[in-house]
N, C-alpha and C positions, 0 to 999 in steps of 0.2 A: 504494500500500500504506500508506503513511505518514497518508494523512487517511483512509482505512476503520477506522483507531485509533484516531486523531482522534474520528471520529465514535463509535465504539463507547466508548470513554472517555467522552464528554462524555452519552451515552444510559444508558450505568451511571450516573453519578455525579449525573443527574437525580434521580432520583426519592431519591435520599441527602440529596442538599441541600434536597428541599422538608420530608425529614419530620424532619430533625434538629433547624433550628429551635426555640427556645423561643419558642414564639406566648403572648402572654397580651394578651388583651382586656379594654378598662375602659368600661362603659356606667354613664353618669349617668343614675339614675331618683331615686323617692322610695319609702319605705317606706308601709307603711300607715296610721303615725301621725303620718308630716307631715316626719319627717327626711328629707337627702337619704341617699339610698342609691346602690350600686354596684352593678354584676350583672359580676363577674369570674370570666373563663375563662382555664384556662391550658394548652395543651395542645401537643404534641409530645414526642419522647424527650426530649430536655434538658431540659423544663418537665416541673416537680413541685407537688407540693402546697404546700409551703412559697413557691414562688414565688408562689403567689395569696398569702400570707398575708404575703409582702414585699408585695406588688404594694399588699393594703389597708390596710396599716398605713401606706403614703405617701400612699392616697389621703385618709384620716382624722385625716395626723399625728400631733400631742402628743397631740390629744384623743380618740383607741383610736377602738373602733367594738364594735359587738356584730353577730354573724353569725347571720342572720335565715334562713338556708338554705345549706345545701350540704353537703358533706363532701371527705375526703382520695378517696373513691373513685369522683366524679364532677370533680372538679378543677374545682369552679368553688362561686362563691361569691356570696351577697347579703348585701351587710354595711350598715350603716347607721352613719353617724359619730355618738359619744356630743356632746352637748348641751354645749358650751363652759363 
């Protein structure tokens, strides 16, 4: 009785613990006019919009970046670091 628990516990609290995560994703590419760029995704319950916008602001440091595509209701972003 005791691992039929076991197992129904650990079979509920699957699919909890794959979607709660805050996934966010950082792919290095380049823009169209030669900057490099990022193509970041942020997604899960706990990952929010502002978490892409943590996430590019460390990718671009001191020197910001300009957002070449995305918005808060697709949660993903292509940003390009501004020019040192």
């Amino acid at each position: 009785m005791q691992s039929i628990r076991r197992v129904l516990a650990a079979a509920a609290a699957l699919p909890i613990a794959l979607g709660l995560p805050a996934c966010s994703t950082q792919h290095a590419t380049y823009a169209a006019d030669g900057r490099k760029a990022y193509v970041i995704t942020c997604e899960g319950y706990l990952s929010s919009y502002s978490t892409c916008l943590v996430k590019a602001g460390r990718a671009c440091g001191g020197r910001g970046y300009d957002t070449l595509r995305g918005g808060e209701d697709d949660r993903s972003l292509l940003i390009a670091c501004k020019a040192p």
